[in-house]
mmCIF file of the C-alpha atoms, coordinates in Angstrom:
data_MODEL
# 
_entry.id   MODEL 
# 
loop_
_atom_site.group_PDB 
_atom_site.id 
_atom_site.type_symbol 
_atom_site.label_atom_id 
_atom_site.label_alt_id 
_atom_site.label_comp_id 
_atom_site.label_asym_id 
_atom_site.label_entity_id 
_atom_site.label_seq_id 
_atom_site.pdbx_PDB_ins_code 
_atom_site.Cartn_x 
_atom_site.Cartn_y 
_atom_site.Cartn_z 
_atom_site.occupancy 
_atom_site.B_iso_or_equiv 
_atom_site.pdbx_formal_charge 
_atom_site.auth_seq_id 
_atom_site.auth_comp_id 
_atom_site.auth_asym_id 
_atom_site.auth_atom_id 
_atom_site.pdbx_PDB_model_num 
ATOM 1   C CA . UNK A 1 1   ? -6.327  12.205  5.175   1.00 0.00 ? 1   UNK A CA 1 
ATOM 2   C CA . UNK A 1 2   ? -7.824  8.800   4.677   1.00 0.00 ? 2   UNK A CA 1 
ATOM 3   C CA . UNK A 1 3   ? -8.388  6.376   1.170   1.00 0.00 ? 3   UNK A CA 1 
ATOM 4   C CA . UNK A 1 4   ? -9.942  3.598   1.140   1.00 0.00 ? 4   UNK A CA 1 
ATOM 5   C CA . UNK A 1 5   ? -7.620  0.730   -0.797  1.00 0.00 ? 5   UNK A CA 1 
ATOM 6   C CA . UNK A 1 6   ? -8.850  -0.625  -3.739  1.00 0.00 ? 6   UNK A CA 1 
ATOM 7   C CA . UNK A 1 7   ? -9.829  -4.336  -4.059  1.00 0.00 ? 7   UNK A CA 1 
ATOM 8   C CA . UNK A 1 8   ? -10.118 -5.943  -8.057  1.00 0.00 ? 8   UNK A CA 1 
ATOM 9   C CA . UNK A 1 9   ? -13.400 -8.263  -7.886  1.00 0.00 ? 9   UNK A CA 1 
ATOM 10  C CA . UNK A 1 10  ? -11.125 -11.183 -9.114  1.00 0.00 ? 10  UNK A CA 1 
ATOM 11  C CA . UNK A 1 11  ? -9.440  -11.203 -5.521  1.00 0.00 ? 11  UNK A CA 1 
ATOM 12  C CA . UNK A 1 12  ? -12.958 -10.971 -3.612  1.00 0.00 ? 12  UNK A CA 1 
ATOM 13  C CA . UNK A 1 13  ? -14.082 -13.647 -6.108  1.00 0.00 ? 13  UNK A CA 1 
ATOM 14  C CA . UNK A 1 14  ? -10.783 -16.032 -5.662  1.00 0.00 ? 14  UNK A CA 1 
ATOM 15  C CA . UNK A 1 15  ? -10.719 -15.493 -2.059  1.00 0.00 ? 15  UNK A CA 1 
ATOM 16  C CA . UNK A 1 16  ? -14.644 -15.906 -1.537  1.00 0.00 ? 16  UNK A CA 1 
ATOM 17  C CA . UNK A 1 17  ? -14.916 -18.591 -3.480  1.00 0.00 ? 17  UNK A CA 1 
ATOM 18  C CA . UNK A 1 18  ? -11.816 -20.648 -2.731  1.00 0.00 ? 18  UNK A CA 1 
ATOM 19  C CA . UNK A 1 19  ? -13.281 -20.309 0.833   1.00 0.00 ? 19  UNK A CA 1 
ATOM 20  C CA . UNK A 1 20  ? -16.948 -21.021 0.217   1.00 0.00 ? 20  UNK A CA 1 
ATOM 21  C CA . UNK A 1 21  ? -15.491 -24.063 -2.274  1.00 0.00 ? 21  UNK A CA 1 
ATOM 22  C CA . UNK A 1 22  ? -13.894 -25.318 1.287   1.00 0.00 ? 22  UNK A CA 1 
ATOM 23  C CA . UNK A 1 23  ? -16.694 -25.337 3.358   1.00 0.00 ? 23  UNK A CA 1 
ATOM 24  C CA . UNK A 1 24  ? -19.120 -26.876 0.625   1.00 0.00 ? 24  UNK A CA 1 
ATOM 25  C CA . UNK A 1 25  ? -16.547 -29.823 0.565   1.00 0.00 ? 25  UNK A CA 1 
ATOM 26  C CA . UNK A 1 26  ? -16.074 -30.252 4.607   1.00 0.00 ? 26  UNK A CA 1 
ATOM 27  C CA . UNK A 1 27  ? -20.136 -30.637 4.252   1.00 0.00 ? 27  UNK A CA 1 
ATOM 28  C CA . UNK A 1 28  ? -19.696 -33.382 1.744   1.00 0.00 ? 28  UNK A CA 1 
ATOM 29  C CA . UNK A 1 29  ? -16.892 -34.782 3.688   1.00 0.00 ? 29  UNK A CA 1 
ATOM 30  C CA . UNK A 1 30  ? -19.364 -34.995 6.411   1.00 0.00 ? 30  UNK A CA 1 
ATOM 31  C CA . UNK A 1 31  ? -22.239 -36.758 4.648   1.00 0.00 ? 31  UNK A CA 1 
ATOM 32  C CA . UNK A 1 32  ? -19.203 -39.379 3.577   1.00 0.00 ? 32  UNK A CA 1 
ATOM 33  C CA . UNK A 1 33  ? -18.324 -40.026 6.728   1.00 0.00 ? 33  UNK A CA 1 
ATOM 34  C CA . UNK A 1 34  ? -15.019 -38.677 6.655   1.00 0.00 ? 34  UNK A CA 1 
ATOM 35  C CA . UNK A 1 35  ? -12.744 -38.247 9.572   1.00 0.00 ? 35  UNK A CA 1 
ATOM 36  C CA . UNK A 1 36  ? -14.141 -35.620 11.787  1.00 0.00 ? 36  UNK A CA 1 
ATOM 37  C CA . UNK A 1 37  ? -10.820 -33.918 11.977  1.00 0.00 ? 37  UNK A CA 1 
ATOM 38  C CA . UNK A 1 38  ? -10.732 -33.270 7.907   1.00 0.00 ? 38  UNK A CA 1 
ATOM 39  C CA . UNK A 1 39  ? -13.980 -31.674 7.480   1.00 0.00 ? 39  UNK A CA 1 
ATOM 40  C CA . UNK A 1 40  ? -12.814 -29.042 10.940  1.00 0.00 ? 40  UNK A CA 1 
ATOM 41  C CA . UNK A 1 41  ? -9.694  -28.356 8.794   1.00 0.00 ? 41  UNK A CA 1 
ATOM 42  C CA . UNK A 1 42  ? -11.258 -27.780 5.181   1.00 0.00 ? 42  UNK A CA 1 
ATOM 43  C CA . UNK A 1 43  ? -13.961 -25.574 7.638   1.00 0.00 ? 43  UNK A CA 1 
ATOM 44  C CA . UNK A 1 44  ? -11.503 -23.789 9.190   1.00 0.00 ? 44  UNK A CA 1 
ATOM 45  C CA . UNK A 1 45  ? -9.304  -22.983 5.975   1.00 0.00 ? 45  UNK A CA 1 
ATOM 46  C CA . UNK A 1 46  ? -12.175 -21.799 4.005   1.00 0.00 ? 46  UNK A CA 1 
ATOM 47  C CA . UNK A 1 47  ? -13.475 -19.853 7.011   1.00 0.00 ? 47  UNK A CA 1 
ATOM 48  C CA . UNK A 1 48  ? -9.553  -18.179 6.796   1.00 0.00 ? 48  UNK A CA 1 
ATOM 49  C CA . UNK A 1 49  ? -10.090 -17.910 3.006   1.00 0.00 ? 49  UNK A CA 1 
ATOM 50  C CA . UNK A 1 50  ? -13.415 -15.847 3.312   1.00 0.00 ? 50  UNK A CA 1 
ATOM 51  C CA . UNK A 1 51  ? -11.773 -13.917 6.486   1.00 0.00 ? 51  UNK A CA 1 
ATOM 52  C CA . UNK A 1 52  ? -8.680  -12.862 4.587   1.00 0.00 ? 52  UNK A CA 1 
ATOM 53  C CA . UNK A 1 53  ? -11.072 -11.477 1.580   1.00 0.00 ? 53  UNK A CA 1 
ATOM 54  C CA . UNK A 1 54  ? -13.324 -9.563  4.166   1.00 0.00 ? 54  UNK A CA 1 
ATOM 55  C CA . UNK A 1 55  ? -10.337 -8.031  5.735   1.00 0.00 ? 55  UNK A CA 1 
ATOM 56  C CA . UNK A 1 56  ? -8.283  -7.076  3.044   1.00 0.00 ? 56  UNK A CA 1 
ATOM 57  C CA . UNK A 1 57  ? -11.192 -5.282  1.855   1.00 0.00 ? 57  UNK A CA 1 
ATOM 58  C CA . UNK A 1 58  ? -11.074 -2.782  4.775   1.00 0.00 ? 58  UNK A CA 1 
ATOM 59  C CA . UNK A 1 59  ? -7.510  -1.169  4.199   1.00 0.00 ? 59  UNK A CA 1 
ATOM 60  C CA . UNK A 1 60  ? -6.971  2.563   4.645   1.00 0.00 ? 60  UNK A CA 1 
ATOM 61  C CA . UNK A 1 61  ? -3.926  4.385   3.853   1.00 0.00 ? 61  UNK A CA 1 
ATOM 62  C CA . UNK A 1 62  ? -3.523  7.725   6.506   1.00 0.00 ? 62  UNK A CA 1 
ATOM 63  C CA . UNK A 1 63  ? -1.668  10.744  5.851   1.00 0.00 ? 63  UNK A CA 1 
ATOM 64  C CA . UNK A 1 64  ? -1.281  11.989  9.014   1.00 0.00 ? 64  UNK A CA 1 
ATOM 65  C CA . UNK A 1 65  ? -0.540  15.309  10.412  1.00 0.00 ? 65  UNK A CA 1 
ATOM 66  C CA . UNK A 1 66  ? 3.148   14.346  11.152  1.00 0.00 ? 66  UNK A CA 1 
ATOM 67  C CA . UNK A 1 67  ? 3.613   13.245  7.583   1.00 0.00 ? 67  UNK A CA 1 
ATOM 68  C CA . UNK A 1 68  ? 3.871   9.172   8.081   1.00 0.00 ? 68  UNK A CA 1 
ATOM 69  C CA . UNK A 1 69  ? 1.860   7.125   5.402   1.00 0.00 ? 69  UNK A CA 1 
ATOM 70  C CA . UNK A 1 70  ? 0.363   4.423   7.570   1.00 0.00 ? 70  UNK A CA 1 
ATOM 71  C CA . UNK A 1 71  ? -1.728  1.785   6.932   1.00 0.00 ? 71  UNK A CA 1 
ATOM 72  C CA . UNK A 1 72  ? -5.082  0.531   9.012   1.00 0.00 ? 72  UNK A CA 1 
ATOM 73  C CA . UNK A 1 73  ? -6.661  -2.812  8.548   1.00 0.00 ? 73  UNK A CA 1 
ATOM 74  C CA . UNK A 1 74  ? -5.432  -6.226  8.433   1.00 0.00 ? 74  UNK A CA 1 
ATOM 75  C CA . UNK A 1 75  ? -3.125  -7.392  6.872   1.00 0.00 ? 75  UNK A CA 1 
ATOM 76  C CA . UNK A 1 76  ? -0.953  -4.161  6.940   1.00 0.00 ? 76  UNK A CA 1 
ATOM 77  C CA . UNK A 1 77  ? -1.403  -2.352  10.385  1.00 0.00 ? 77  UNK A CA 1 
ATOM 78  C CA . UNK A 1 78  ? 1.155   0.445   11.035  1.00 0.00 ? 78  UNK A CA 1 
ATOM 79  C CA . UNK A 1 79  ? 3.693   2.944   9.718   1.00 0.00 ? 79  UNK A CA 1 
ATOM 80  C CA . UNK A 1 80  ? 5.168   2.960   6.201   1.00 0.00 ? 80  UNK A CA 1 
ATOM 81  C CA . UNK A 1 81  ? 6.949   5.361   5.888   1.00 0.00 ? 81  UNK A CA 1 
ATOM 82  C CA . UNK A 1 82  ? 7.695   9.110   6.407   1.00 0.00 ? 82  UNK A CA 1 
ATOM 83  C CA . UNK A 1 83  ? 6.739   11.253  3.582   1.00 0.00 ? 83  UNK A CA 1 
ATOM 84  C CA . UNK A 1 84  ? 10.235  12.684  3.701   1.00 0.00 ? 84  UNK A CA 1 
ATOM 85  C CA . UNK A 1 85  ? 11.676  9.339   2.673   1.00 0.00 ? 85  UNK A CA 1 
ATOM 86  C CA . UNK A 1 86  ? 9.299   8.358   -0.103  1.00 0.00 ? 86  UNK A CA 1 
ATOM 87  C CA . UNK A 1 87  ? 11.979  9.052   -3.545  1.00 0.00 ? 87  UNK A CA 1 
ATOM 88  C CA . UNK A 1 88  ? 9.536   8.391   -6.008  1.00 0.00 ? 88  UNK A CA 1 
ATOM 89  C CA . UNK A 1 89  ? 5.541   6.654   -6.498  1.00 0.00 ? 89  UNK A CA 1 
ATOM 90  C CA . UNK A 1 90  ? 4.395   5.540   -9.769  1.00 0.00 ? 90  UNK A CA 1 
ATOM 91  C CA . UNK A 1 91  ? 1.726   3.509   -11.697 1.00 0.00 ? 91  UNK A CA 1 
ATOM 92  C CA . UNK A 1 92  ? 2.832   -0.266  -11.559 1.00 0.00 ? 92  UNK A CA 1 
ATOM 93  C CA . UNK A 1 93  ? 1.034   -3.402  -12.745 1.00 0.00 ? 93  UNK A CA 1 
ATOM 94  C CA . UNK A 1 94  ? 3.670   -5.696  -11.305 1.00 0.00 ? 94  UNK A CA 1 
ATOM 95  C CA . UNK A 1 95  ? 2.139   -8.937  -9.801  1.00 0.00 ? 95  UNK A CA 1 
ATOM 96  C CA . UNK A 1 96  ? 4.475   -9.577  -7.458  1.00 0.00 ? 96  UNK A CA 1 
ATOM 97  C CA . UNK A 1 97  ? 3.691   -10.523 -4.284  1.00 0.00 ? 97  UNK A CA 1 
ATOM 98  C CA . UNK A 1 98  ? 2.655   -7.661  -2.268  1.00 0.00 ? 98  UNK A CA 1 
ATOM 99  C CA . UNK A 1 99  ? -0.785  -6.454  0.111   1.00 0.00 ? 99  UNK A CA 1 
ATOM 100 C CA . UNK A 1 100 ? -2.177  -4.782  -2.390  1.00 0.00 ? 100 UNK A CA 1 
ATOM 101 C CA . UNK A 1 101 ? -5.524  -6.637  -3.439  1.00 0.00 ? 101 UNK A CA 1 
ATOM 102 C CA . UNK A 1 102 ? -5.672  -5.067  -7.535  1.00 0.00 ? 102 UNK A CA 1 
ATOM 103 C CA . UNK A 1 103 ? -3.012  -5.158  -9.795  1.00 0.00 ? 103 UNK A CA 1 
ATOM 104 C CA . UNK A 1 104 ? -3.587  -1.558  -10.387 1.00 0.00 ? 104 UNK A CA 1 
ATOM 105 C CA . UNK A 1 105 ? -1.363  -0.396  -7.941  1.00 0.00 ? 105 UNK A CA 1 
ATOM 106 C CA . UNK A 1 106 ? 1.094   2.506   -6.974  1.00 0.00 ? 106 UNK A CA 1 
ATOM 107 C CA . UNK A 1 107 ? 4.887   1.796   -6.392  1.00 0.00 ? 107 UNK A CA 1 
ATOM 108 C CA . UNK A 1 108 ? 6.628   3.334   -3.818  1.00 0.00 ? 108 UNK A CA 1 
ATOM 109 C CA . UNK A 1 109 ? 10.259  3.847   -3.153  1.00 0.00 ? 109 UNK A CA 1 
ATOM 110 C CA . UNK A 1 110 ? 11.691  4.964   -0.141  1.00 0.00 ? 110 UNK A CA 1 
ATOM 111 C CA . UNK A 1 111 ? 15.070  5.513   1.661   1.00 0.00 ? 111 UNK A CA 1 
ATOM 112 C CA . UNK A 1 112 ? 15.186  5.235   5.352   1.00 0.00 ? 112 UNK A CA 1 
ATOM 113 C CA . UNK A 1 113 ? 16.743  7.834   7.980   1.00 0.00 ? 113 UNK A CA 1 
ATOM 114 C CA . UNK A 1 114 ? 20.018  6.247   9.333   1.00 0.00 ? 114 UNK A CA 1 
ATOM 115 C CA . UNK A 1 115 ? 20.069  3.772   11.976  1.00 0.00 ? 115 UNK A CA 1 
ATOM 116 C CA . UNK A 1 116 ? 20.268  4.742   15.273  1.00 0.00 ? 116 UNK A CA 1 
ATOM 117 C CA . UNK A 1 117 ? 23.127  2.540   16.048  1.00 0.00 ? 117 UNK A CA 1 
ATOM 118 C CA . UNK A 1 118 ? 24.772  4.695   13.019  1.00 0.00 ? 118 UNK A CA 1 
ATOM 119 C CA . UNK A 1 119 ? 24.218  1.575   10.543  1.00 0.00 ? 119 UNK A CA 1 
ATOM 120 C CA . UNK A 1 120 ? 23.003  2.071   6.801   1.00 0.00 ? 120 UNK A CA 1 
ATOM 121 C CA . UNK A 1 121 ? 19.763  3.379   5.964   1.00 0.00 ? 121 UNK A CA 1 
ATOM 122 C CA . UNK A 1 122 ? 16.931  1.087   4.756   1.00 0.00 ? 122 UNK A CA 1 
ATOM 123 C CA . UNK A 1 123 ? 15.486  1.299   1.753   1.00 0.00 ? 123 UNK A CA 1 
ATOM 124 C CA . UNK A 1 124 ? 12.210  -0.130  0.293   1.00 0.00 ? 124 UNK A CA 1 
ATOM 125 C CA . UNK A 1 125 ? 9.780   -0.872  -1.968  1.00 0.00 ? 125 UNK A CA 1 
ATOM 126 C CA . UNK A 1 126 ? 6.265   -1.274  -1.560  1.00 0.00 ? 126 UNK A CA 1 
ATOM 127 C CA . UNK A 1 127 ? 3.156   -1.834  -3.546  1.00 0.00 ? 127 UNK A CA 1 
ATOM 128 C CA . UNK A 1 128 ? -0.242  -0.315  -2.450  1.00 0.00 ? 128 UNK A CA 1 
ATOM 129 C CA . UNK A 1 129 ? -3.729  0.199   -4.480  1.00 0.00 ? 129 UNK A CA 1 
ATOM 130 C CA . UNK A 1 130 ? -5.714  3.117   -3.855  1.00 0.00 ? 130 UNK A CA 1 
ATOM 131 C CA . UNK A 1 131 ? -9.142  4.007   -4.720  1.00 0.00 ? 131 UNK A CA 1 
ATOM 132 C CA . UNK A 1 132 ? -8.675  7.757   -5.468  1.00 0.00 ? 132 UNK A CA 1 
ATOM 133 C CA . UNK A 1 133 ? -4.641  7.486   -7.028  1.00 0.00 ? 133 UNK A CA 1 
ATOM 134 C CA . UNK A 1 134 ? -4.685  11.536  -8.431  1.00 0.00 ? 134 UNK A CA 1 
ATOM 135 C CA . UNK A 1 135 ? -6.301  12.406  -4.705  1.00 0.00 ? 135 UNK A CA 1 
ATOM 136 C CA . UNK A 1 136 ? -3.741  10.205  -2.777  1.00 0.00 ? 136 UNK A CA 1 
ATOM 137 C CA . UNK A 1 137 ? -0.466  11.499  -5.348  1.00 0.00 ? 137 UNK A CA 1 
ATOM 138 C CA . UNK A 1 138 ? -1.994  15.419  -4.636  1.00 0.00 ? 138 UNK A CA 1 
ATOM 139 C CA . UNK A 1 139 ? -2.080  14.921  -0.934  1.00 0.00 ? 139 UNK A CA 1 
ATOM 140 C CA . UNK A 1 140 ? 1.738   13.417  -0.679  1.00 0.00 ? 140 UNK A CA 1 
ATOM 141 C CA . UNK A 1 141 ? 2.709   16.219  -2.685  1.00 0.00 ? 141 UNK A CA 1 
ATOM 142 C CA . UNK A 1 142 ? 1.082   18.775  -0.243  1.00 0.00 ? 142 UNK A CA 1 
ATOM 143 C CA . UNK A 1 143 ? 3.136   17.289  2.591   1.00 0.00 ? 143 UNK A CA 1 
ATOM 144 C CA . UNK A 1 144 ? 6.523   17.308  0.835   1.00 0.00 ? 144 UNK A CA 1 
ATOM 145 C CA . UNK A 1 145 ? 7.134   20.367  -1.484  1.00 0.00 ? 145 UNK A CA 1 
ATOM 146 C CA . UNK A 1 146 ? 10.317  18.094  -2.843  1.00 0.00 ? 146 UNK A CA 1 
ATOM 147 C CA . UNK A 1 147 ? 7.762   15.904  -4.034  1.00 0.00 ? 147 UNK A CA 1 
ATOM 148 C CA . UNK A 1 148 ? 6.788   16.855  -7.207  1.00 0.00 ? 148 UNK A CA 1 
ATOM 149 C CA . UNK A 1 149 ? 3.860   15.366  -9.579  1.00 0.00 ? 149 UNK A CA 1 
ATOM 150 C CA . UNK A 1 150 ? 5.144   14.056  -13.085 1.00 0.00 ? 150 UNK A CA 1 
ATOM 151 C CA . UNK A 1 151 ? 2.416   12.584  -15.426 1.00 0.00 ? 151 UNK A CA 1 
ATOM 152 C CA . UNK A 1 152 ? 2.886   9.254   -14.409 1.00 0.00 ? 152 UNK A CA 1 
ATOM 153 C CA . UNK A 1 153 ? 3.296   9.951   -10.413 1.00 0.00 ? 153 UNK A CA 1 
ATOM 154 C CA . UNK A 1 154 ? 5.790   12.064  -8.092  1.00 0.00 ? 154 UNK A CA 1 
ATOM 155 C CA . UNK A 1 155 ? 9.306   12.234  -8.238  1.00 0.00 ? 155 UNK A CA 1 
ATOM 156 C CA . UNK A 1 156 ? 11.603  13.461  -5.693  1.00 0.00 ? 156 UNK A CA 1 
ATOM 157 C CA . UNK A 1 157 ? 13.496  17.245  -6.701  1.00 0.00 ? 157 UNK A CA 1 
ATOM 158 C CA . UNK A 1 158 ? 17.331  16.555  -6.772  1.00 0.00 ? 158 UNK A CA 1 
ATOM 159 C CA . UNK A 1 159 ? 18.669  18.828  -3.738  1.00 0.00 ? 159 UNK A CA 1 
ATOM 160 C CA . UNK A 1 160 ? 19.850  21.710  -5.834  1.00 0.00 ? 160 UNK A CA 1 
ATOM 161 C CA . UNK A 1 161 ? 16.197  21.880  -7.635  1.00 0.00 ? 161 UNK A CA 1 
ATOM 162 C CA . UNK A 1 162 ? 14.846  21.704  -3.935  1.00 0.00 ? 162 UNK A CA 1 
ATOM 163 C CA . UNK A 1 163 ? 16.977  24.669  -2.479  1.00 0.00 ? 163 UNK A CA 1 
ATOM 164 C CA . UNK A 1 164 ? 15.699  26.946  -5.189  1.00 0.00 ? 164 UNK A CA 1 
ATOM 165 C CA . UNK A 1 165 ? 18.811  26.635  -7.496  1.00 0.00 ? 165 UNK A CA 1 
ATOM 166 C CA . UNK A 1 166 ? 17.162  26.919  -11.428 1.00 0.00 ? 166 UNK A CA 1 
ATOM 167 C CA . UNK A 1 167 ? 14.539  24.842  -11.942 1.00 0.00 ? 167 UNK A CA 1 
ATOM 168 C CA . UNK A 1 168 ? 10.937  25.263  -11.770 1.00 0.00 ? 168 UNK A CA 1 
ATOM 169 C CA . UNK A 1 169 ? 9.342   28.864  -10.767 1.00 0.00 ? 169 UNK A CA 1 
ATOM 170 C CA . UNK A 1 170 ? 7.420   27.467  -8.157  1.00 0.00 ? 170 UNK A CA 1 
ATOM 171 C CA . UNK A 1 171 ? 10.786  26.080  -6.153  1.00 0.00 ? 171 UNK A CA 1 
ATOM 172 C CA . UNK A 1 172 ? 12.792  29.296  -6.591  1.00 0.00 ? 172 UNK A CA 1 
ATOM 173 C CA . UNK A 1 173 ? 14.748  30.786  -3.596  1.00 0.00 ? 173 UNK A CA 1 
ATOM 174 C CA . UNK A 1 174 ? 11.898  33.839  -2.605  1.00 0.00 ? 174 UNK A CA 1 
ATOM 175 C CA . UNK A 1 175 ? 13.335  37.636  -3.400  1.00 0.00 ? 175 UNK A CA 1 
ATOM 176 C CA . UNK A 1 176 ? 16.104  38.081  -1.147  1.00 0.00 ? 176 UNK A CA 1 
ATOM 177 C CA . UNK A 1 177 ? 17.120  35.447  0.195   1.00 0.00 ? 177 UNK A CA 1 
ATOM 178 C CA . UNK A 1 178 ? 21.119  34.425  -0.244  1.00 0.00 ? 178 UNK A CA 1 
# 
């Protein structure tokens, strides 16, 4: 399953503009007389500028078959994580640094599977923006049924609650089983 990240029209208008901004002034530079080497390197950084806005606007987030959360499109290219390890998404509004390109954006926590030298597990944080949030929540919690949708996101069952131990109907041991 596939969706498209979500990009806030201030970013395409900071990153399009900074960059157009740079090659408007390497043109003036030019009719100045300027160094040829400055108006190649206010060219090139706005080119980079408009580049980096064009590109982060092609993200995809994949759910694939396996269950990994991976990410297509530059600047994130590869695997997240495994749906197993995500503990917990939620709404977030933080600005700090992160891929996402809109400050609506999902949080996700995740613990790692152990090293395979037998070292700790690694944890993480991550902050992603999706076009279709409910969709993209719905189809994590199809992959893990220890995922479970809260009003605000999914939360990971404690093991007992995911063994069928009390808890809600749906995650009760079936009839007969010990």
């Amino acid at each position: 399953m596939s969706f498209a990240a979500k990009v806030d029209s201030w970013f395409l208008v900071l990153f399009y503009g900074f960059g157009i901004a740079m090659v408007i002034g390497a043109h003036l530079l030019r009719k100045r007389r300027h160094g040829p080497w400055q108006v190649v390197l206010l060219t090139a950084i706005g080119l980079l500028f408009i580049g980096v806005g064009w590109r982060a606007s092609s993200v995809n987030y994949l759910i694939t078959a396996d269950g990994f959360l991976d990410a297509t499109g530059w600047p994130l290219n590869g695997r997240i994580a495994h749906v197993s390890e995500i503990q917990s998404v939620e709404p977030s509004n933080d600005p700090r640094a992160s891929h996402a390109a809109s400050l609506d954006r999902l949080r996700i926590d995740y613990l790692g599977r152990e090293s395979e030298d037998g070292g700790a597990a690694r944890t993480g944080l991550l902050f992603i923006a999706v076009e279709e949030e409910a969709a993209f929540l719905d189809a994590l919690a199809e992959k893990d049924a220890e995922l479970i949708r809260t009003s605000a996101g999914l939360r990971r069952l404690p093991k007992a609650r995911a063994l069928g131990i009390g808890g809600h109907p749906r995650m009760q041991r079936p009839k007969g089983a010990h």
